[in-house]
N, C-alpha and C positions, 0 to 999 in steps of 0.2 A: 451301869444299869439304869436306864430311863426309867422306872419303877419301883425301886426301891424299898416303898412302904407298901405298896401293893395294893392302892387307893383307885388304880383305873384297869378298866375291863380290858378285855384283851383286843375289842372290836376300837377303844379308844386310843388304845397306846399304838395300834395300826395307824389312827389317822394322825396322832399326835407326834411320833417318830419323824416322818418325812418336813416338817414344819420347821426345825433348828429354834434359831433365835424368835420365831411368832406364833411359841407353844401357847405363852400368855394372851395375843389377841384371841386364837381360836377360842380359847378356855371360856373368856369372856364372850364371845359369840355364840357359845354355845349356854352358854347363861341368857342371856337375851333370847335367842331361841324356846329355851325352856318356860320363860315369864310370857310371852306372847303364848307359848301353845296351852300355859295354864289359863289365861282368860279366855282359847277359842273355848276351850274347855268346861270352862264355867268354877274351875279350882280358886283364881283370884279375880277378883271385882277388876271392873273396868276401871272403875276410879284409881286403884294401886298402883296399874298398869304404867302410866306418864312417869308417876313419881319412881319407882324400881326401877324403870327403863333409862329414865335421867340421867339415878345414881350409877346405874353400869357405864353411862357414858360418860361419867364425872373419874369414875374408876377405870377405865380404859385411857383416859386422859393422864391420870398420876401415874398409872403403869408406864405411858410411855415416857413422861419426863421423866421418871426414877431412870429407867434403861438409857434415856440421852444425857445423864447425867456421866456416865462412861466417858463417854466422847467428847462431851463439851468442859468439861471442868477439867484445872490444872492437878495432876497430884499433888500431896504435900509434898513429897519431896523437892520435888522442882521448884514450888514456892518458895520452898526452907532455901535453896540456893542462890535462888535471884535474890533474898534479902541477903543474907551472907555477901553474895557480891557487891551488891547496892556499898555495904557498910564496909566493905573492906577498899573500894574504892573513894567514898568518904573520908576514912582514915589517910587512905595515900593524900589525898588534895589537902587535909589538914597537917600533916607531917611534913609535906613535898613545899607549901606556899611561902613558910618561915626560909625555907632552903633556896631559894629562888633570889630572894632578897642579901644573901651573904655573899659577902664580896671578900675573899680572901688579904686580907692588909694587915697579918701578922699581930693581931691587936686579939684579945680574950672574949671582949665584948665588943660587940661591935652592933651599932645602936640603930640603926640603919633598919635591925631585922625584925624588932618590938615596933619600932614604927608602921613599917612598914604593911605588918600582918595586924596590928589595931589598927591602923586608918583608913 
């Protein structure tokens, strides 16, 4: 139900249905609309008018980076798994570089591998 709370007319939810994902521009255009035809009016001062008309376009502006905030930003999750991987391949090059340097010679300690991975 496009409607819900039951907040728009029925002449609005006609034009507002067809719109999808740019219910929010109209909405704001139709707000703009409303401040302009209240100064042809004489309802709000000329002087209002710049500053009200500014803020809807400050607010049509946050509307749309909110909405491209979808699109353009990583989930967490996927973040949370690049780090995991990051750190699990870390681990390997720390565990794996001691093991590179051992040379099988029957010996317990073989001194070769403490050098090697400190120097």
């Amino acid at each position: 139900d496009p409607n819900p709370w039951q907040l728009l007319t029925e002449s609005e939810l006609n034009v507002l249905s067809p719109m999808a994902n740019k219910m929010r521009d109209t909405v704001i255009a139709w707000i703009s609309c409303e401040i302009q035809e209240g100064v042809a009016r004489g309802i709000l001062h000329r002087s209002c008018s710049t500053t009200a008309l500014n803020n809807v376009c400050l607010l049509r502006a946050k509307m749309a980076a909110f909405h491209d905030q979808f699109a353009t930003n990583q989930p967490a999750l996927w973040a949370a798994l690049m780090i995991f991987m990051v750190d699990v391949l870390v681990v390997l090059v720390l565990v794996g570089a001691p093991l590179q340097f051992s040379i099988d010679v029957g010996m317990c300690v073989q001194w070769w591998v403490p050098l090697g991975v400190c120097l």
